[in-house]
VEXLOVEX-532388 format. One record per atom (N, C-alpha, C): residue in one letter; x, y, z. Coordinates in steps of 0.001 Angstrom, whole numbers, padded with zeros to 6 digits, always signed. Layout:
BEGIN
AXYZ...
***
This chain:
BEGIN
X-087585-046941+069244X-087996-048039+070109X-086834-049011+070316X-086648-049849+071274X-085963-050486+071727X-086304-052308+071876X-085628-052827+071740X-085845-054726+071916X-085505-055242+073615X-087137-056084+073854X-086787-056036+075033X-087088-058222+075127X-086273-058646+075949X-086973-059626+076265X-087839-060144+077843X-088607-060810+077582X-088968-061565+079108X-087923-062750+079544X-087072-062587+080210X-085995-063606+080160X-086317-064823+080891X-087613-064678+081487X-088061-066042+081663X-088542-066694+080564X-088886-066273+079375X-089511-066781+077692X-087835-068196+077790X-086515-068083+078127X-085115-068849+078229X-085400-070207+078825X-086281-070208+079729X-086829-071163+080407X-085615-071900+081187X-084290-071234+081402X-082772-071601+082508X-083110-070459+083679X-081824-070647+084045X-081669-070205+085248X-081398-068096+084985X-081422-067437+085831X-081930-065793+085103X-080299-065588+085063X-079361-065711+085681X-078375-065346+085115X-077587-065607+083791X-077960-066655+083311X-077687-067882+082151X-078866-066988+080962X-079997-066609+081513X-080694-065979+080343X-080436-064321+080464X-079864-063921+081216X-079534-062659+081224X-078463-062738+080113X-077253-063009+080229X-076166-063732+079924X-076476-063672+078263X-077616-064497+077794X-078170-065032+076979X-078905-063673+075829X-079385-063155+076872X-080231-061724+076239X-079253-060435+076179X-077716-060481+076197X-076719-059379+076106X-076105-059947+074856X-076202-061380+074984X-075433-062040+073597X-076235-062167+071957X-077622-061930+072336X-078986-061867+071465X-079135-060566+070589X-078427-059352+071300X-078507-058087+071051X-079539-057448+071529X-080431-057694+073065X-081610-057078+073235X-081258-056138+074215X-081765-055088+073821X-081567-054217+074496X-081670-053588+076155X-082904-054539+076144X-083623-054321+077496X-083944-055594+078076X-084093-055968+079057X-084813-056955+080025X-086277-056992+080913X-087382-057856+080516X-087703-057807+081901X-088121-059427+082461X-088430-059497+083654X-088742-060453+084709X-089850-060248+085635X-089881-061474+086143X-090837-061560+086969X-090231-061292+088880X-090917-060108+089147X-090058-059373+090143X-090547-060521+091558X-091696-061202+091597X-091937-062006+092389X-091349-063349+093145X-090037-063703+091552X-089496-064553+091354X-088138-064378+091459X-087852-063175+091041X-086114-062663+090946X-085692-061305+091540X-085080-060787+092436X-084768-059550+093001X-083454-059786+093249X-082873-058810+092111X-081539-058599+091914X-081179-057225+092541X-080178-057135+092957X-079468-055462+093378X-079065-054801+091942X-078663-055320+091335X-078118-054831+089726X-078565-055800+088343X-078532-055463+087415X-078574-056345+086453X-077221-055659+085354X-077373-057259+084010X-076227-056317+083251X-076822-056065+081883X-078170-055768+082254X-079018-055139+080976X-079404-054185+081744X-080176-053202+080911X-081312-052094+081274X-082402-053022+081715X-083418-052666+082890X-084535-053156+082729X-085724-052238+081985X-086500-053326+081330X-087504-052173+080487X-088638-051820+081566X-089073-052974+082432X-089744-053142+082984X-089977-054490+084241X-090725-054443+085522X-090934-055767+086234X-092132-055948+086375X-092621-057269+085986X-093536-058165+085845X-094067-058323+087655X-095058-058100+088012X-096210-058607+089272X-097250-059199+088910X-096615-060419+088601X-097516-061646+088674X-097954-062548+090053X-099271-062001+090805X-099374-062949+092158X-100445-063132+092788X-100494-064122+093026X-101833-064980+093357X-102654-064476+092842X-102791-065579+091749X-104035-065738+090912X-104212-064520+089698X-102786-063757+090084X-103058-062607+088949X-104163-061710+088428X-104913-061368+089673X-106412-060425+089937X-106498-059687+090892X-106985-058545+090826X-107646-057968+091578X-109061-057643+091643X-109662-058852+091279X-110956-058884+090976X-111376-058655+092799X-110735-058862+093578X-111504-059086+094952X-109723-058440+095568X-110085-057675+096899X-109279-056615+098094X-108590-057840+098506X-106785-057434+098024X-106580-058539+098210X-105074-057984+099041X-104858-057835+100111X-104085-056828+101057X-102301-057404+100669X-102590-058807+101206X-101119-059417+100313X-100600-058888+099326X-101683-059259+098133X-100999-058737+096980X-100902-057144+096251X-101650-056496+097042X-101511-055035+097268X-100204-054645+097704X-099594-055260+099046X-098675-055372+099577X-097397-055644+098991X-097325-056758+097895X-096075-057328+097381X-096152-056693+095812X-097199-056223+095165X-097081-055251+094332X-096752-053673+095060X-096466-053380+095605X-095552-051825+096615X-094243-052856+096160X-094038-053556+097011X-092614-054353+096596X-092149-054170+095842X-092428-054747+094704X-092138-054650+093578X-091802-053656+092812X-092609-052784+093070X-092674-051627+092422X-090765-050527+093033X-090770-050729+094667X-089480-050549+095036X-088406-051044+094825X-088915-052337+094088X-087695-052978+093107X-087442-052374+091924X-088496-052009+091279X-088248-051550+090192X-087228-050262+090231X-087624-049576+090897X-087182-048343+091289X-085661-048322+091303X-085378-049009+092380X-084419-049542+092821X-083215-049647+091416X-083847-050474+090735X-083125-051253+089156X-083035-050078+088191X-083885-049010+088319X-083775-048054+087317X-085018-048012+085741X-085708-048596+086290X-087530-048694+085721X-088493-047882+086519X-089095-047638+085592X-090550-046767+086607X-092053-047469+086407X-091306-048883+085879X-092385-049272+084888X-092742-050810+085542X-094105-051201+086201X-094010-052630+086552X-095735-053160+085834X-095698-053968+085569X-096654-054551+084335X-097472-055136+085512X-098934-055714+085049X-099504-057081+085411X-100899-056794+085034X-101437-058401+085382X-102713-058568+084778X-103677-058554+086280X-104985-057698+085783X-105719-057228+086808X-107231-058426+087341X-107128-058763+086276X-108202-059766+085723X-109390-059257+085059X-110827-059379+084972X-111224-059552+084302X-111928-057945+084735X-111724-056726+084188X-112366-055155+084250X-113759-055178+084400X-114336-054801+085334X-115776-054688+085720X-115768-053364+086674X-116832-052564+085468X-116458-050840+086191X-117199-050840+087578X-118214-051759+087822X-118806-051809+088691X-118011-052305+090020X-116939-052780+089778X-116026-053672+090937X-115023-052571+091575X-115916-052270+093015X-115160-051334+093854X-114031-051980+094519X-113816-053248+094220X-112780-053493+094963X-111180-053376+093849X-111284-053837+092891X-110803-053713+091793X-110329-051663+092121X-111094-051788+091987X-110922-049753+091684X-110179-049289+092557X-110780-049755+094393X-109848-049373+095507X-108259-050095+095194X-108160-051172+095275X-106551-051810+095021X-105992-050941+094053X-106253-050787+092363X-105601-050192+091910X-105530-048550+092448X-106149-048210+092826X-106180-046565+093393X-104835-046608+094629X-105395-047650+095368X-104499-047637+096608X-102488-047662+096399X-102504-048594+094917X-101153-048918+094414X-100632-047417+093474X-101813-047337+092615X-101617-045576+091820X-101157-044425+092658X-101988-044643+094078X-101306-043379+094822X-100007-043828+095241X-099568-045139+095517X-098065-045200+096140X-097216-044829+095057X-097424-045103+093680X-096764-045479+092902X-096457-043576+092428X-097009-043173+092793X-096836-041567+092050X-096246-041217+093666X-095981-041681+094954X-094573-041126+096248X-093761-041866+095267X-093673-042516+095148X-092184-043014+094676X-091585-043354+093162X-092856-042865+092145X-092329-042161+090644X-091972-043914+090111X-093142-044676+090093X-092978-046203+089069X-094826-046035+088893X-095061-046347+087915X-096444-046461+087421X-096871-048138+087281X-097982-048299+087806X-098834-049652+086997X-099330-049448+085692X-098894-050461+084685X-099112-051167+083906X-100164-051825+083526X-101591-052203+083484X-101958-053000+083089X-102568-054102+081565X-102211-055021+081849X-101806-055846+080842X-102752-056335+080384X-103246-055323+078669X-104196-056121+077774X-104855-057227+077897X-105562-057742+077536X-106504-059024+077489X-107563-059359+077222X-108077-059002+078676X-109608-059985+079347X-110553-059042+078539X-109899-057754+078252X-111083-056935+077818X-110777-056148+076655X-112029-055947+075502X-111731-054914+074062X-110652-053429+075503X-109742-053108+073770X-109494-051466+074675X-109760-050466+074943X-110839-050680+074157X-112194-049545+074615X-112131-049355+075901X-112816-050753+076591X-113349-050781+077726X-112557-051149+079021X-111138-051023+078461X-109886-050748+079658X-109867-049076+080105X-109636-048475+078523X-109624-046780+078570X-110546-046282+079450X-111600-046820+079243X-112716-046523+080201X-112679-046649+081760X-111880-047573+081774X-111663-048178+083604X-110558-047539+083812X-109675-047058+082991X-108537-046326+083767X-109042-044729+083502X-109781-044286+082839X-109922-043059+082830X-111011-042741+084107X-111907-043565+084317X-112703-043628+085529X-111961-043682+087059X-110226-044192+087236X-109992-043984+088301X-109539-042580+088888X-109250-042382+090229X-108821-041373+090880X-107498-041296+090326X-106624-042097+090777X-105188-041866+090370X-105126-041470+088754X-104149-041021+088354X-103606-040947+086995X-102278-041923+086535X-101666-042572+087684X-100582-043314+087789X-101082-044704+087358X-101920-045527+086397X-102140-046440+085902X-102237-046286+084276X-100937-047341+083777X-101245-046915+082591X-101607-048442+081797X-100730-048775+080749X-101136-049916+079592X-099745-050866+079558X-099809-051896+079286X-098773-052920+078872X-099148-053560+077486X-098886-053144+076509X-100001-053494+075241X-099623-055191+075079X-100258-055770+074924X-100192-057277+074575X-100918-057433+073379X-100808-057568+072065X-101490-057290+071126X-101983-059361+070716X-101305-060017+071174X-101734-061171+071267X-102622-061616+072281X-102608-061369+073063X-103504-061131+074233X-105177-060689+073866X-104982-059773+073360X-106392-059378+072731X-107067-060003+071631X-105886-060170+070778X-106258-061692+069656X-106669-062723+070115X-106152-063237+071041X-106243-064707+071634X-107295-064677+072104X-107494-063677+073131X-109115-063832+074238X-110081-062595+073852X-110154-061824+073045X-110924-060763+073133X-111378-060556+071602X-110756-061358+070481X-110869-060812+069360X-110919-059331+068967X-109931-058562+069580X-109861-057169+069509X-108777-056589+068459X-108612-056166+067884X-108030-055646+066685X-106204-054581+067633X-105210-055084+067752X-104438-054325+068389X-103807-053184+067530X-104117-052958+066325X-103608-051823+065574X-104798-050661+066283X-106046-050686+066272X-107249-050211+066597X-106725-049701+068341X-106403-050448+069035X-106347-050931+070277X-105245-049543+070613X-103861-049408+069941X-102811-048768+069866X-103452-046962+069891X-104187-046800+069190X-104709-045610+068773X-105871-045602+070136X-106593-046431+070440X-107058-046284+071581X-106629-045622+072621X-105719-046418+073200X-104950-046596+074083X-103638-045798+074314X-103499-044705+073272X-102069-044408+072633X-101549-043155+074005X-102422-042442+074961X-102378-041796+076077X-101771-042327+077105X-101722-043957+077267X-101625-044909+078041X-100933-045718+078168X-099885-046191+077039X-098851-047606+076874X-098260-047198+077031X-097509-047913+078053X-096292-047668+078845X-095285-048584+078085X-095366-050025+078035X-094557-050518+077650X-095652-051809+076710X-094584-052816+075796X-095375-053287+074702X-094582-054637+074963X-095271-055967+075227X-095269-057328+074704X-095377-057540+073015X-094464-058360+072663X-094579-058592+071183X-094343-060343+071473X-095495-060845+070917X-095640-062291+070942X-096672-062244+069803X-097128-063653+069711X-098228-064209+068490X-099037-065656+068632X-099967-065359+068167X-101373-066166+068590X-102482-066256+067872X-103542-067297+067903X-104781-067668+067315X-105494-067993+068200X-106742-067355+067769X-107981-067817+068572X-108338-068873+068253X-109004-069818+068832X-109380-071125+068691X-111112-071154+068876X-111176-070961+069727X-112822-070770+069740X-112905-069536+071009X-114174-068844+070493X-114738-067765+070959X-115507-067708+072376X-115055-067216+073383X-115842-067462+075007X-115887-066446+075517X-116281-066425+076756X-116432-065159+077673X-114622-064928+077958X-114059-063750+078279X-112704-063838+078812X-112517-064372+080302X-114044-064388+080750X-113847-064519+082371X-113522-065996+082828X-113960-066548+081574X-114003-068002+081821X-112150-068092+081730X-111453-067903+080756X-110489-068159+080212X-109412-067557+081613X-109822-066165+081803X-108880-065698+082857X-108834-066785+084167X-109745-067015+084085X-110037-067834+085664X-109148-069305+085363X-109392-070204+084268X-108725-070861+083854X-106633-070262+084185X-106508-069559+083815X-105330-068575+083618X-104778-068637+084843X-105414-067968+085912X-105333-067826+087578X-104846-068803+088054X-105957-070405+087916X-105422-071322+088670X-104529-072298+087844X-104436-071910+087251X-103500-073363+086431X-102481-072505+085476X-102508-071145+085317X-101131-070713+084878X-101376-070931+083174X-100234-070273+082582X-100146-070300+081091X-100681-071589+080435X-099882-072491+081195X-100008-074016+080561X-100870-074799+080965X-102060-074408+081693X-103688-075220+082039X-104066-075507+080383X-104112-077196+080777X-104078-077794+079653X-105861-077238+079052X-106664-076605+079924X-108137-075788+079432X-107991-075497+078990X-107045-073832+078291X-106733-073255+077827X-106339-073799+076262X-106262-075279+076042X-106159-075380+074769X-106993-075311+073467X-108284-075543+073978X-109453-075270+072923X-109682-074042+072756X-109022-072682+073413X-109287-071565+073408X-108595-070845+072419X-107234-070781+072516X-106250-070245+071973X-104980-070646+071754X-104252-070438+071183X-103111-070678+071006X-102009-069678+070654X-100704-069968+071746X-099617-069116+071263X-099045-069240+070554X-098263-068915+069319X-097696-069284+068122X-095872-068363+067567X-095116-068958+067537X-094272-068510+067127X-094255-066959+066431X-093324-065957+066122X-093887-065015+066008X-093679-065120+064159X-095414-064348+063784X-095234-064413+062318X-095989-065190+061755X-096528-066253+062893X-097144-067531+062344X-098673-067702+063370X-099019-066178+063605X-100239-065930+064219X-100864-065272+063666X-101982-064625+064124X-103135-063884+063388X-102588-062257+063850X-101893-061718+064941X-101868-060455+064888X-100986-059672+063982X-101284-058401+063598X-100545-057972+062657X-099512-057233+063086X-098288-057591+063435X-097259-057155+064224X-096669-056231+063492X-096636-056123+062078X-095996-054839+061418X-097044-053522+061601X-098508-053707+061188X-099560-052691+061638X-099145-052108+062639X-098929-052964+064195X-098693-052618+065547X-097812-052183+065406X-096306-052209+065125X-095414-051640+065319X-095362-050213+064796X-095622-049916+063293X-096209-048898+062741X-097059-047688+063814X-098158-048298+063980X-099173-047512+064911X-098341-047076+066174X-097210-048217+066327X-097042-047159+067858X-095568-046519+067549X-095101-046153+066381X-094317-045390+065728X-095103-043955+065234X-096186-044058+065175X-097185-043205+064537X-097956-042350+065638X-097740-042625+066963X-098258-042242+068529X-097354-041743+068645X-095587-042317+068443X-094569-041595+069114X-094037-042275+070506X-094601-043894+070460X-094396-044410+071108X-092287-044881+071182X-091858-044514+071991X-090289-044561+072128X-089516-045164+073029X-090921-046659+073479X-090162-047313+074619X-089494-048782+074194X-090131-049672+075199X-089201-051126+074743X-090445-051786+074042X-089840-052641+073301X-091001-053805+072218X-090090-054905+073351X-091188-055811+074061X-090102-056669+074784X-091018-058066+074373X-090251-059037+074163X-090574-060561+073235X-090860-061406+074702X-092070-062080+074443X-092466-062875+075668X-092719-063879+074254X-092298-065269+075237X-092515-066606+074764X-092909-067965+075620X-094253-067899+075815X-094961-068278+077117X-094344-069895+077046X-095099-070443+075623X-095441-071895+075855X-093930-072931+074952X-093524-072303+074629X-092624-072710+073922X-091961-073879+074443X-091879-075428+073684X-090396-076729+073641X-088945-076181+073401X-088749-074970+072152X-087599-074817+071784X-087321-073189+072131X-087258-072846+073254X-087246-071425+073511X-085612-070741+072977X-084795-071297+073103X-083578-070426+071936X-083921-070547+070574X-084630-071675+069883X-084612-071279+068762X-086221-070477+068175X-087237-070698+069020X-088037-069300+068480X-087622-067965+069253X-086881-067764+070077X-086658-066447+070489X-085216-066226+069529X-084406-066938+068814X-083726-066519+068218X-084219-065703+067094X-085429-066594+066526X-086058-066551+065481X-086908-064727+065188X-087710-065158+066673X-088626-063916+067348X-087355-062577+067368X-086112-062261+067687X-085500-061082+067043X-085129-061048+065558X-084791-061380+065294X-084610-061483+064095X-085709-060719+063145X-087133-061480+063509X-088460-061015+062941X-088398-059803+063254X-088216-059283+064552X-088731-058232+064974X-087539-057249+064540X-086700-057304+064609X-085629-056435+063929X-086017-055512+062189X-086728-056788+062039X-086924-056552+060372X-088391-055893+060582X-088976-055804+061205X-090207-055423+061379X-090103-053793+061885X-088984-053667+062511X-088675-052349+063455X-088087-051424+062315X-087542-052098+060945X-087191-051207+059850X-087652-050370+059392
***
């Protein structure tokens, strides 16, 4: 496995954290492709982030159908096959949900980059279930093992073995639940007001890595134990001192990857 960061976790400008993440020792990069479209980079990318409007496909949403293809030809482009995002809240019953991702799964297998979708809103039971229920086969997993801690109380060692057909690529961050809710409430919160909707504080919390509830050595283990051989990439959403917990956050994870 490989060390990847989100080089927006730098909270500067992307060349300054690119810059930043070659001098860190990480192996890989990724970004938010909505935000940054480079012709080259001077990392590998592990993966690109499609984060846009409102970060759902809970409802047919042609735009962002549209600028996720984009993206995805960015990726391509950079030398990834791999572009992440959050779908919102999985409801097998939601044909619209099903058509968008179907519609992006079939582009994404003409031109050889897969969707991602990114842990959360739901146990991983009941993701496996929604991606094994679609037409395409070109949708896979972005494991967020804090993600599922935070809003789902879902166990991500459990989750790994679930899911282990399916992860494409892996977020390594850390978190506590705060109090227990529906995810739909929380996602929606999420949508319009972003990481830092001050709502979101009675819910959960992101936490330095090490100093949360998920068990990041379990996880790493388990997806050593699948044969998992891609990037572990460090996202650091909420952070005041982002060089010194992402200094901190390799370091951990180095020793964890032993």
């Amino acid at each position: 496995m490989k060390t990847g960061i989100i080089v927006e976790s730098f909270k500067t400008d992307y060349e300054s954290a690119i810059k930043l993440a070659k001098e860190m020792g990480f192996e890989g990069i990724q970004f938010y492709g909505n935000f940054y479209s480079p012709d080259k980079t001077a990392l590998p990318v592990s993966a690109v982030c499609a984060e846009i409007e409102g970060d759902s496909f809970e409802t047919y949403n042609v735009q962002r159908i549209a600028k996720t293809k984009e993206i995805m030809l960015l990726a391509k482009k950079l030398g990834t096959n791999i572009v992440t995002t959050h779908i919102g809240v999985v409801d097998m019953q939601n044909q619209d949900m099903r058509a968008c991702l179907e519609e992006i799964g079939a582009f994404g297998e003409e031109i050889g980059v897969s969707l991602a979708i990114e842990t959360g809103p739901e146990k991983a039971t009941q993701l496996k279930e929604f991606i094994e229920s679609l037409k395409t086969k070109n949708i896979g997993v972005n494991l967020d093992g804090a993600n599922l801690v935070m809003v789902t109380d879902d166990d991500p060692v459990e989750a790994v073995y679930t899911l282990r057909e399916y992860i494409l690529h892996v977020h390594i961050k850390d978190g506590v639940m705060l109090k227990k809710t529906e995810p739909k409430i929380i996602y929606d919160f999420f949508a319009s007001g972003g990481i830092g909707d001050l709502r979101l504080d009675e819910y959960f919390k992101e936490t330095p890595l090490g100093e949360g509830n998920v068990d990041l050595k379990g996880m790493i283990n388990a997806l050593k134990d699948i044969g998992y051989d891609g990037y572990l990439t460090i996202e650091r959403e909420t952070s005041d001192t982002p060089m010194v917990d992402i200094t901190r956050a390799k370091d951990y994870l180095d020793e964890l990857m032993k």
